[in-house]
BADRENZA-557556 format. One record per atom (N, C-alpha, C): x, y, z; atom name. Coordinates in Angstrom, 3 decimals, decimal comma. Layout:
R;px;py;pz;atom
R;X;Y;Z;CA
...
//
This chain:
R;px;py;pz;atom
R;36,175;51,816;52,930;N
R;35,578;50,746;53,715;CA
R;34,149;51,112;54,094;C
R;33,159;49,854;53,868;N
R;32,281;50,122;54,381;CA
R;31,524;50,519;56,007;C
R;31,252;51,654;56,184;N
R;30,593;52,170;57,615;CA
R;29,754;52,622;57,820;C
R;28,991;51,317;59,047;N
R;27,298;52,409;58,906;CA
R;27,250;51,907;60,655;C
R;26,475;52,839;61,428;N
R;25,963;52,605;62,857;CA
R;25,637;51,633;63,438;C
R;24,940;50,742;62,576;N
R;24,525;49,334;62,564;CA
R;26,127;48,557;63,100;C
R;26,707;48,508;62,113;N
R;27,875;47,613;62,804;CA
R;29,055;47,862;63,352;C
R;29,446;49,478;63,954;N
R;30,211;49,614;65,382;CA
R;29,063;49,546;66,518;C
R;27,775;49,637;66,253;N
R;27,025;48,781;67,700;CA
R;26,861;47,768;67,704;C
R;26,969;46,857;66,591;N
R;27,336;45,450;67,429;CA
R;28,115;44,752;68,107;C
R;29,394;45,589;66,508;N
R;30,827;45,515;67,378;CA
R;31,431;45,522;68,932;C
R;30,672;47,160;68,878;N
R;30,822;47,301;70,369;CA
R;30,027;46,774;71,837;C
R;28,821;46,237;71,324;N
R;27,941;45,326;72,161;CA
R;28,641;44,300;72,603;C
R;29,293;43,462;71,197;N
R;29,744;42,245;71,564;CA
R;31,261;42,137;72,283;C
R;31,711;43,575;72,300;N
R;33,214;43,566;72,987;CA
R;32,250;44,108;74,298;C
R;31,574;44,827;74,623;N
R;30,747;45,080;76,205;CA
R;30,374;43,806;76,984;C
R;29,951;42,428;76,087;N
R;30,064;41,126;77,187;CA
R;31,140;40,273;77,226;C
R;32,404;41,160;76,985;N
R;33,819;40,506;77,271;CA
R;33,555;40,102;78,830;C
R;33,397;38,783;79,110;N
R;34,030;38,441;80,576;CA
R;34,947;38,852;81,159;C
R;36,586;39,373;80,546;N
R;37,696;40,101;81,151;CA
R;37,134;41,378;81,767;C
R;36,727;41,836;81,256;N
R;36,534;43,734;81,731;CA
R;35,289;43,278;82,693;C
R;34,923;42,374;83,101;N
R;33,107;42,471;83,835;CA
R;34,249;41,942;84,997;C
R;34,707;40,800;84,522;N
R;35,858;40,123;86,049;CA
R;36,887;41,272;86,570;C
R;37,321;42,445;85,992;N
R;38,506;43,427;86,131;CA
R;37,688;43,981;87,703;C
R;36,379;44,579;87,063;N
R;35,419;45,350;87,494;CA
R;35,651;44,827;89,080;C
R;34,911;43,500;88,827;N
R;34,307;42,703;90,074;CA
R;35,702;42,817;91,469;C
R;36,779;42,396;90,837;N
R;38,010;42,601;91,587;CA
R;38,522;43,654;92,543;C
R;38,106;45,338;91,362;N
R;38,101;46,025;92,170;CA
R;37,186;46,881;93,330;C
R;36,097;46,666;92,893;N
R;35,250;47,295;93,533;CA
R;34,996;45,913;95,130;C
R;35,399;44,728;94,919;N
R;36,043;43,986;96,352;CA
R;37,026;44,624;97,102;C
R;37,954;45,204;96,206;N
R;39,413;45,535;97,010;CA
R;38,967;46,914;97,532;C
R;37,788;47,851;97,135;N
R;36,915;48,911;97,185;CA
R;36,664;48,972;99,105;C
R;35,609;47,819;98,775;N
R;34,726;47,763;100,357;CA
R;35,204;46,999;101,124;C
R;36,460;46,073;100,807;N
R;37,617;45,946;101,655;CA
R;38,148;46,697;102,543;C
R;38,849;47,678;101,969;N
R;39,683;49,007;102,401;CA
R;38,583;50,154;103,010;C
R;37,563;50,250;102,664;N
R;36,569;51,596;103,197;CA
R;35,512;50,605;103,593;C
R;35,126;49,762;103,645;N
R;34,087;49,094;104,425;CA
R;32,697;49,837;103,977;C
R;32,602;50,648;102,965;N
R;31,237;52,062;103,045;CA
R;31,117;51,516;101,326;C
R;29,588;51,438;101,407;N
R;29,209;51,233;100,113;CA
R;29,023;52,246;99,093;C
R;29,071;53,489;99,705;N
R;29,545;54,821;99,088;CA
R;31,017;54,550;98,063;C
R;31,826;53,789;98,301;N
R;33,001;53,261;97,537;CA
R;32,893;53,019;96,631;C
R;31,733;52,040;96,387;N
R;31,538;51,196;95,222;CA
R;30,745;52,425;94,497;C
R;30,276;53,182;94,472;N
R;29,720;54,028;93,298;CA
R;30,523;54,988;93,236;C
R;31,421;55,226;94,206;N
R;32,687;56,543;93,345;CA
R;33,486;55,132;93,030;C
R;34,237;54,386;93,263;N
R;35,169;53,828;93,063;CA
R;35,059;53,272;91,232;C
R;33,946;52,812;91,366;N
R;32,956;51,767;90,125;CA
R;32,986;52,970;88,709;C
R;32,686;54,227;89,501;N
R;32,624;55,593;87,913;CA
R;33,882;55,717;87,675;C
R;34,922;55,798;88,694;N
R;36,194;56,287;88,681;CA
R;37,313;55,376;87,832;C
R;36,417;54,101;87,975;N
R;37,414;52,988;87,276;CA
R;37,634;53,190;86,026;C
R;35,519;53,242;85,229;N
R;35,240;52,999;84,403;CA
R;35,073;54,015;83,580;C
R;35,486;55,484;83,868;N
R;36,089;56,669;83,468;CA
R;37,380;56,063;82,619;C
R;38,317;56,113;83,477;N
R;40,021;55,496;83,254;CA
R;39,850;54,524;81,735;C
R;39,196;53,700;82,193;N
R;39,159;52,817;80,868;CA
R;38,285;53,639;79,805;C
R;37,404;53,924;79,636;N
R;36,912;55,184;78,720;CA
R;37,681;55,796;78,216;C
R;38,498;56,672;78,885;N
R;39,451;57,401;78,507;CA
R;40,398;56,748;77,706;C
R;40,666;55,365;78,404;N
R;42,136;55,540;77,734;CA
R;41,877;54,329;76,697;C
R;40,902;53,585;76,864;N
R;40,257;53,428;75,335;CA
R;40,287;53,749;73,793;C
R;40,131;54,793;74,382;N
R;39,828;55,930;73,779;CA
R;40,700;56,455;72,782;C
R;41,295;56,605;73,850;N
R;43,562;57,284;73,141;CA
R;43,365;55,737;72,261;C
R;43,797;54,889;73,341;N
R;44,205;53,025;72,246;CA
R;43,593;53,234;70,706;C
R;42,078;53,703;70,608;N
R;41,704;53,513;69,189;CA
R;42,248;54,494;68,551;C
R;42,561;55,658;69,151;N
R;43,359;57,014;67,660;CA
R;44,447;55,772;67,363;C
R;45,318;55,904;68,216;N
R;46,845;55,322;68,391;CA
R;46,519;54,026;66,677;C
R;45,270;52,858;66,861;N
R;45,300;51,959;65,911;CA
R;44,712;52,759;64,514;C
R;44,031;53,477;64,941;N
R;43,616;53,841;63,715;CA
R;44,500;55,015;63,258;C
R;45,796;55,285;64,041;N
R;46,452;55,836;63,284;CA
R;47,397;54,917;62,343;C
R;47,773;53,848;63,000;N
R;48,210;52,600;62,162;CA
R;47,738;52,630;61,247;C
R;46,728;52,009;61,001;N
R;45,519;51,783;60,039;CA
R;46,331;52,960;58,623;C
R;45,197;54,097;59,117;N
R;45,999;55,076;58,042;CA
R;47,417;55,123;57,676;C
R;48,353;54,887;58,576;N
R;49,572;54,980;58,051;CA
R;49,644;53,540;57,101;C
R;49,133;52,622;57,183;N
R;49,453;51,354;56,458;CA
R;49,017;51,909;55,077;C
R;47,776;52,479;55,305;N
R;46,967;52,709;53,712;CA
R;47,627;53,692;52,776;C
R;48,914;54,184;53,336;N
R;49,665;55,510;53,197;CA
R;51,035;54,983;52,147;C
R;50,957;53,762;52,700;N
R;51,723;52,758;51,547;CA
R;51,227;52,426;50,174;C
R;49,909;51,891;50,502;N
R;49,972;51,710;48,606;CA
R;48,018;51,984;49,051;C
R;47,805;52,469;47,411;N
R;46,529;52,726;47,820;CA
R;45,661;52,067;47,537;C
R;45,983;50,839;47,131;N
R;44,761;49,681;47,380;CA
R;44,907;49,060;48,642;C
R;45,506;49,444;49,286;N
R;45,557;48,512;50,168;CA
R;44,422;48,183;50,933;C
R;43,951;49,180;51,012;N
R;42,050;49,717;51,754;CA
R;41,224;48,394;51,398;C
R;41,116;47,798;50,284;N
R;40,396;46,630;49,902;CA
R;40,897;45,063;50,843;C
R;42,007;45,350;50,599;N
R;42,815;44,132;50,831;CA
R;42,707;44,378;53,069;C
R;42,922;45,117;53,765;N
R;42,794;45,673;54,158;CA
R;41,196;45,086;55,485;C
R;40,296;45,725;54,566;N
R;38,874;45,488;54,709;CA
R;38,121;43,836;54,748;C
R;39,176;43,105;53,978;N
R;39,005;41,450;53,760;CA
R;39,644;41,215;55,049;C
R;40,576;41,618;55,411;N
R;41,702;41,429;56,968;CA
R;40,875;41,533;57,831;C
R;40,236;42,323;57,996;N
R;39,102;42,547;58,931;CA
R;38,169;41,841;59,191;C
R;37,719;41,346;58,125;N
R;36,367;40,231;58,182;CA
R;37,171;39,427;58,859;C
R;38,203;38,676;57,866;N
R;38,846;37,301;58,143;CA
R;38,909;37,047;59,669;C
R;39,691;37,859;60,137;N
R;39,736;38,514;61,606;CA
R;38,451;38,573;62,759;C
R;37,574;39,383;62,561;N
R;36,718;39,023;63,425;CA
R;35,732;37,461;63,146;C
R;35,819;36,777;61,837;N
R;35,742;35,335;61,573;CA
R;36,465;34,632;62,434;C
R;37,898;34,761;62,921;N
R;38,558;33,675;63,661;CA
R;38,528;34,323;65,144;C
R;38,450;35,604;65,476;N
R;38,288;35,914;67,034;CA
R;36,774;35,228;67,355;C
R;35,624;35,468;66,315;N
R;34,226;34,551;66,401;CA
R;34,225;33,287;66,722;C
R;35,465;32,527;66,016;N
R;35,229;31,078;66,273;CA
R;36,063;30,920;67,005;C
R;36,846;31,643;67,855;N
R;37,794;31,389;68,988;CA
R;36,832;31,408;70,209;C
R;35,926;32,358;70,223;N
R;34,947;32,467;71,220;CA
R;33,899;31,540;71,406;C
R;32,919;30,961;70,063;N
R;32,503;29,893;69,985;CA
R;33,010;28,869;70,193;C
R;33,947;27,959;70,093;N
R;34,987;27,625;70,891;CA
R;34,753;27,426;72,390;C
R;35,010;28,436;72,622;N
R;35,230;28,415;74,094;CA
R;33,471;27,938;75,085;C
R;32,769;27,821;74,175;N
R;31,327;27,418;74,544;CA
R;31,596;26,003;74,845;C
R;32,061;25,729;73,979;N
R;32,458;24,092;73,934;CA
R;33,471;23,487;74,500;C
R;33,928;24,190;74,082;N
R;35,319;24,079;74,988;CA
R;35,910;24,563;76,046;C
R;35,996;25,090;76,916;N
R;36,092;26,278;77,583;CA
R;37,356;25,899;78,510;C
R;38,290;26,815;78,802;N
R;39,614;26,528;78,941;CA
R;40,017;28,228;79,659;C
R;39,753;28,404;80,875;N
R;40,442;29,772;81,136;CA
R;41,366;30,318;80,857;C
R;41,435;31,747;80,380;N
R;42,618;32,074;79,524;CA
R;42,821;32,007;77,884;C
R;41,455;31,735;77,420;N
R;42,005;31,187;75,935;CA
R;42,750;32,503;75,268;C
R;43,141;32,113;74,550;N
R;44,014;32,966;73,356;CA
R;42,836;33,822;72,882;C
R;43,198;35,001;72,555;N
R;42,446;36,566;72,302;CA
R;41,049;36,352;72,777;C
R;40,727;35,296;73,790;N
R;38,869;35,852;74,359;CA
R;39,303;36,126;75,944;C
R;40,484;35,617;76,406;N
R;40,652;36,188;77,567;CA
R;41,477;36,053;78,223;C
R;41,766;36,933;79,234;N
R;43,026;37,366;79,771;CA
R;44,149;36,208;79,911;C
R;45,455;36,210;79,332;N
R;45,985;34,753;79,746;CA
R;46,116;35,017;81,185;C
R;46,611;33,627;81,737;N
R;46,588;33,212;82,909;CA
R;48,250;33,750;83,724;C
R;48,810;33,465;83,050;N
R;50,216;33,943;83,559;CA
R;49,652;36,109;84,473;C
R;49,298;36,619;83,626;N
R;48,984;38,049;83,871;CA
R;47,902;37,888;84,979;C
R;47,015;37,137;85,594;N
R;46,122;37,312;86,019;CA
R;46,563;37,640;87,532;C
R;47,795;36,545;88,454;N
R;48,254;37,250;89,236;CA
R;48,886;38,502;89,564;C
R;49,421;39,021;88,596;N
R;49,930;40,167;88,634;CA
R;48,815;41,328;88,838;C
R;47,745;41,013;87,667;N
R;46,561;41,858;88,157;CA
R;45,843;42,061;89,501;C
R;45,951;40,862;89,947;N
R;45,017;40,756;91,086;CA
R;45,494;41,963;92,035;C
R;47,473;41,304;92,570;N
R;48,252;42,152;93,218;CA
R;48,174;43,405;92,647;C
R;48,026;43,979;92,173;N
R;47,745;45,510;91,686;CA
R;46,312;45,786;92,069;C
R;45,055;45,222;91,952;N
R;44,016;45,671;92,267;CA
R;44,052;45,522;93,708;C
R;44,645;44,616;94,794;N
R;44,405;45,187;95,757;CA
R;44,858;45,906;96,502;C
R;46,017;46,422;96,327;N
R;46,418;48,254;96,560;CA
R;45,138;48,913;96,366;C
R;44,001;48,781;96,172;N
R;43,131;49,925;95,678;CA
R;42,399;49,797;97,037;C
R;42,575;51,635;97,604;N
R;42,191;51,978;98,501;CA
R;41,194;53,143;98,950;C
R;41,021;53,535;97,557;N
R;39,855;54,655;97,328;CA
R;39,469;54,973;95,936;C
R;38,476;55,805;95,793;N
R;37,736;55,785;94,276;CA
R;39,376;56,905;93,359;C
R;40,213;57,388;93,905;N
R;41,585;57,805;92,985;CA
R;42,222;57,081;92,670;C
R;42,169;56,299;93,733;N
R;43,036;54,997;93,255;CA
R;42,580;53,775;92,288;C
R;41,678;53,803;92,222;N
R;40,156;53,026;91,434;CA
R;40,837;53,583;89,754;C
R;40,867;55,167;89,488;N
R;40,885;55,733;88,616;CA
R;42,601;54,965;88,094;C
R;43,601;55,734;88,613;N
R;44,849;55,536;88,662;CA
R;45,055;53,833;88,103;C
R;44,196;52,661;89,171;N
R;44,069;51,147;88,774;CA
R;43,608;51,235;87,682;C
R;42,555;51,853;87,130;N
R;41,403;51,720;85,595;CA
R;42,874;51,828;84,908;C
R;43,619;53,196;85,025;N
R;44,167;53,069;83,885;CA
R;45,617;52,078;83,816;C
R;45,860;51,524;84,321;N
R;47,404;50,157;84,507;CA
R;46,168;49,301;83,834;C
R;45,428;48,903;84,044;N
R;44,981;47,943;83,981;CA
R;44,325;47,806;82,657;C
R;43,800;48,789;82,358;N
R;43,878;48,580;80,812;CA
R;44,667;47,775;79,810;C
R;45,839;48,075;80,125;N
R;46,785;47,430;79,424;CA
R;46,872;45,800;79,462;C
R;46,221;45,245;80,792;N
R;46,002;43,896;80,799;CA
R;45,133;43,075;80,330;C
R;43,894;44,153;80,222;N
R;42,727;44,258;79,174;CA
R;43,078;43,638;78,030;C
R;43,966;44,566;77,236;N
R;44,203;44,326;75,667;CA
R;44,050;43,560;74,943;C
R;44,729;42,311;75,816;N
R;44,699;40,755;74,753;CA
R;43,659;40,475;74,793;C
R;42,943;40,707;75,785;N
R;41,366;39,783;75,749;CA
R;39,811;41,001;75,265;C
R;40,538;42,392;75,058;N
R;39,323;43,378;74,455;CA
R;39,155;43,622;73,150;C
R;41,252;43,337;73,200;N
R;41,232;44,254;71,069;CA
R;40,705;43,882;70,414;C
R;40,231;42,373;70,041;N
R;39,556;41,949;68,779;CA
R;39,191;42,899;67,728;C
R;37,894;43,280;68,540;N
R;36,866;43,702;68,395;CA
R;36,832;44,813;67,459;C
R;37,855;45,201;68,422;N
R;38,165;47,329;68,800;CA
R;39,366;47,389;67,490;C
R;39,917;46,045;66,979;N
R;41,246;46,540;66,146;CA
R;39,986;46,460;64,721;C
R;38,660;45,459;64,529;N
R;38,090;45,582;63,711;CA
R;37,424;46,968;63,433;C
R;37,056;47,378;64,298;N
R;35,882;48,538;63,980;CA
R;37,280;50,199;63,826;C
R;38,342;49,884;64,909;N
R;39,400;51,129;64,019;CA
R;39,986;50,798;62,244;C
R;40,161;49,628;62,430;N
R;39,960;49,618;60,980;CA
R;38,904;49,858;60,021;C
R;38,080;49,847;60,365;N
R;37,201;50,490;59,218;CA
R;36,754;52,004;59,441;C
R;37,063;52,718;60,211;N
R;36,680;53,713;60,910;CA
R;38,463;54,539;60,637;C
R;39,152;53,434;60,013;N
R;40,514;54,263;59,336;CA
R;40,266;55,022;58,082;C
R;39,076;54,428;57,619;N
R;38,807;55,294;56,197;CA
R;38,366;56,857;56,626;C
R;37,925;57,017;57,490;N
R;37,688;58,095;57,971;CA
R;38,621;59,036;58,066;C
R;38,885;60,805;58,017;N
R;39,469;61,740;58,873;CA
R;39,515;61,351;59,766;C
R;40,903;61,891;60,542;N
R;40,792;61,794;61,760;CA
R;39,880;62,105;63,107;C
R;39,671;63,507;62,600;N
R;38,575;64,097;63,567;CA
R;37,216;63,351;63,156;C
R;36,644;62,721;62,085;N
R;35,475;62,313;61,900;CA
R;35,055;61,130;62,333;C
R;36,080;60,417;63,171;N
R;36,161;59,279;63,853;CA
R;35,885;59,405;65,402;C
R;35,728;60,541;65,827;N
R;35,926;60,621;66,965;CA
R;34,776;60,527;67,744;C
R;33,434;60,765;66,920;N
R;32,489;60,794;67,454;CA
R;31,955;59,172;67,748;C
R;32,691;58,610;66,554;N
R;32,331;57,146;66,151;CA
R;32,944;56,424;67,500;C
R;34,453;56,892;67,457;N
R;35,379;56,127;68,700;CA
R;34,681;56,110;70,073;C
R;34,150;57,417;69,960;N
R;33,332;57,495;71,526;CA
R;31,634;57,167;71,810;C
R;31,046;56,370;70,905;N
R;30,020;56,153;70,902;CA
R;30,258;54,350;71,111;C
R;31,260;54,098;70,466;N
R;32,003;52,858;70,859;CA
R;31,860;52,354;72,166;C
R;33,172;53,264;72,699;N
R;33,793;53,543;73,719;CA
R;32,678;53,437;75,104;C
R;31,723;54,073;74,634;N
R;30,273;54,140;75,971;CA
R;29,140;52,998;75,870;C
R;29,211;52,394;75,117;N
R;28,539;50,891;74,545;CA
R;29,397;50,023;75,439;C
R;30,715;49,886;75,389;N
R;31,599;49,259;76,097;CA
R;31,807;49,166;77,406;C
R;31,582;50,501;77,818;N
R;31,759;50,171;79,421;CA
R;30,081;50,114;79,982;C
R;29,117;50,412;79,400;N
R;27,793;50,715;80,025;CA
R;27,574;49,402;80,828;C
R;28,125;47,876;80,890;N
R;27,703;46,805;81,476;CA
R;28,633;46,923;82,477;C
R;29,572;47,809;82,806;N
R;30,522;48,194;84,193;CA
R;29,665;49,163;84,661;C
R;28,966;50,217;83,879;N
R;28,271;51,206;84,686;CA
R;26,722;50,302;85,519;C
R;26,134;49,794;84,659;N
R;25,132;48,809;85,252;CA
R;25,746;48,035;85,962;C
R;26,695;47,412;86,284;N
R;27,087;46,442;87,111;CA
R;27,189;47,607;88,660;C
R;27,731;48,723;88,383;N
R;28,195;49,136;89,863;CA
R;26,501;49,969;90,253;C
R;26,075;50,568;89,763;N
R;24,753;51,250;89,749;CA
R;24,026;50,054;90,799;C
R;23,802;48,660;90,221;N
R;23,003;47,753;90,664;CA
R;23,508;47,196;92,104;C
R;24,883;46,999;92,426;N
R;25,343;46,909;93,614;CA
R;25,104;48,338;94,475;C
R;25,176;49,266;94,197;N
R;25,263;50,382;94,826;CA
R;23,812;50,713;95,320;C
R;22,779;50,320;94,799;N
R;21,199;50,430;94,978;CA
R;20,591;49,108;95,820;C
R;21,708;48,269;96,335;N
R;21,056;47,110;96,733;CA
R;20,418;45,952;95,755;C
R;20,327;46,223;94,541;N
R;19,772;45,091;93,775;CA
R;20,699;43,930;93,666;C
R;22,055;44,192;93,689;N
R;22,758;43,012;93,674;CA
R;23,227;43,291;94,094;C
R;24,384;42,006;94,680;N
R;25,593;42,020;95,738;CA
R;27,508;41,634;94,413;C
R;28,550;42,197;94,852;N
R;29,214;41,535;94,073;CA
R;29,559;40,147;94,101;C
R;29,474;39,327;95,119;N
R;29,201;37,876;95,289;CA
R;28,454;37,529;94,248;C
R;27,132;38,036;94,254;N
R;26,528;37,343;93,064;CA
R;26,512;37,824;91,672;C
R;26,733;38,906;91,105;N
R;27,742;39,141;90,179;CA
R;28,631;38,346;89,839;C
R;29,637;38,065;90,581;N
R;30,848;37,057;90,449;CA
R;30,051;35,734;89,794;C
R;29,268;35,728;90,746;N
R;28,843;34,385;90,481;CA
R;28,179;34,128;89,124;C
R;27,431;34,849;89,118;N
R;27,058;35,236;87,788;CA
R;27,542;35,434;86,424;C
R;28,807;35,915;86,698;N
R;30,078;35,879;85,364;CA
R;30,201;34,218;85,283;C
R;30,650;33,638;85,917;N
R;31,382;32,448;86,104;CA
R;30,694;31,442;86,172;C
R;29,358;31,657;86,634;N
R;27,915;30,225;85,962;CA
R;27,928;30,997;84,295;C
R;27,660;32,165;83,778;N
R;27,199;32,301;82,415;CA
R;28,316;32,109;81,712;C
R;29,676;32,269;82,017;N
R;31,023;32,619;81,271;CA
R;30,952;31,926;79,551;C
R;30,201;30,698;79,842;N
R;30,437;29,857;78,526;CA
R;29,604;30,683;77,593;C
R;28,304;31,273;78,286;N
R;27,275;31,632;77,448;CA
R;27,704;33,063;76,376;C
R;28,973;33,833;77,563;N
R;28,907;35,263;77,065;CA
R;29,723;34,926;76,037;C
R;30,489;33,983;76,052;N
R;31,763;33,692;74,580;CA
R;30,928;33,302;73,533;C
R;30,130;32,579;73,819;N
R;28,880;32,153;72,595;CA
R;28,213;33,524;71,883;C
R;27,737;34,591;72,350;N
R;26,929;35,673;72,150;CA
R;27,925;36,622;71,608;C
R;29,021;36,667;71,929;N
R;30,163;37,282;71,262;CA
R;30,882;36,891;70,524;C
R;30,928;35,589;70,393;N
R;31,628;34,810;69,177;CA
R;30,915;34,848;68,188;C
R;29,179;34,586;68,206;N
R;28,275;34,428;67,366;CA
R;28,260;35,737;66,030;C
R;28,301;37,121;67,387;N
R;27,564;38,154;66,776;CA
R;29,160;38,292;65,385;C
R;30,464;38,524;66,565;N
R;31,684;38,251;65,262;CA
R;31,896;37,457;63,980;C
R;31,172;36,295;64,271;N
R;31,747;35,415;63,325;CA
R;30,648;35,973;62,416;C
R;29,526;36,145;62,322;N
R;28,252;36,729;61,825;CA
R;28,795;38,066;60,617;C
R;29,025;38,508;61,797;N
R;30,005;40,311;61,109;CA
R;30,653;40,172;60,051;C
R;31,643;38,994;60,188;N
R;33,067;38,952;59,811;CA
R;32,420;38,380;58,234;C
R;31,441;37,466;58,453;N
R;30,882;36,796;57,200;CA
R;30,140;38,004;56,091;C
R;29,174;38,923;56,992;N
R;29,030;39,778;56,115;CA
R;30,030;40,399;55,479;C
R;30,872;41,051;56,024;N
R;32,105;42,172;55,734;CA
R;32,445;41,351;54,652;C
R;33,128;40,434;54,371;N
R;33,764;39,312;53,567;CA
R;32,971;39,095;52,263;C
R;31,657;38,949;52,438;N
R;30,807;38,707;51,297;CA
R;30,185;40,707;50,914;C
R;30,757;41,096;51,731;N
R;30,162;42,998;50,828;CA
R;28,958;43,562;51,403;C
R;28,358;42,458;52,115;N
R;26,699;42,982;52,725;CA
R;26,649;44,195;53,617;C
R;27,679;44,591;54,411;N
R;27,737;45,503;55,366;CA
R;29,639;45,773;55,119;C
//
């Protein structure tokens, strides 16, 4: 499969303006200065989260891209056939997101979190009563992540399956820090006074249509190259 730097940073750009993981954020670092009232919270609480998800990110992509390899372990063309899955794939997560520009419907199918899970999340983030618990939340919560992050992340372990194992790792984690850097800027900027999470919030939820557009775009884009051989 084809792999070059160029396209796990877009990949991973365009899974970094997932609205789910920017709204996860916003939730907890409320339930943060709730409980401690001290804006000292929000910058341990905000690293501590976005550690957790790093991490366990992290594990999620060996775990697929051990899939990956084990599939290719079956027949050995499969790698071609395989690599077309991929395009096709980030082609319809692209126009699911574009979509949602136009359409926009909270909860859609693989751009974001369904709706049924969202209470459950909430009640779990506000137990959070210090930056350990921040950490401990990052990582449950991941898992609620999934439907609305993998797209992205199941495209780029697949091609990053052609790889050794160990030779992926540098790739997985260069990913991995592309991804959360708009959680690290988000808490940095509250924590310095430049913004408040009120307007953050607000800010997700006036742009929301825009970020599915910019992430649908850059996918469906990808998915067209991959498909036609260009990248």
């Amino acid at each position: 499969m084809s792999l070059s730097l160029t396209k796990v940073l877009i990949l991973a750009g365009a899974d970094a303006v997932n609205p789910c993981a920017l709204a996860v954020l916003v939730l907890v670092l409320v339930a943060l200065l709730t409980a401690q009232k001290k804006k000292s919270a929000v910058i341990k609480g905000g690293l501590m989260f976005t550690l957790a998800v790093l991490i366990f990110y992290f594990l999620y992509g060996l775990i697929i891209i051990g899939v990956f390899k084990g599939a290719t372990l079956v027949s050995s063309n499969i790698a071609s056939y395989l690599y077309k899955g991929l395009a096709i794939l980030a082609m319809l997560l692209g126009a699911l997101n574009i979509k949602d520009f136009f359409f926009y419907k909270p909860g859609g199918v693989m751009t974001e979190m369904p709706m049924f899970l969202r209470p459950k999340l909430k009640k779990v983030i506000k137990g959070i009563t210090s930056p350990t618990g921040a950490f401990f939340i990052g990582i449950f919560v991941t898992l609620f992540l999934l439907p609305c992050t993998i797209g992205p992340y199941i495209v780029v372990s697949g091609i990053l399956s052609s790889l050794e194992l160990l030779k992926t790792i540098p790739w997985l984690a260069l990913y991995n820090i592309i991804f959360v850097l708009p959680m690290l800027a988000i808490t940095f900027l509250i924590y310095i006074g430049y913004s408040s999470i009120e307007k953050v919030g607000g800010w997700k939820e006036h742009n929301i249509k825009w970020l599915h557009l910019i992430a649908g775009s850059v996918l469906f884009i990808i998915g067209i190259l991959m498909l036609l051989g260009i990248i």
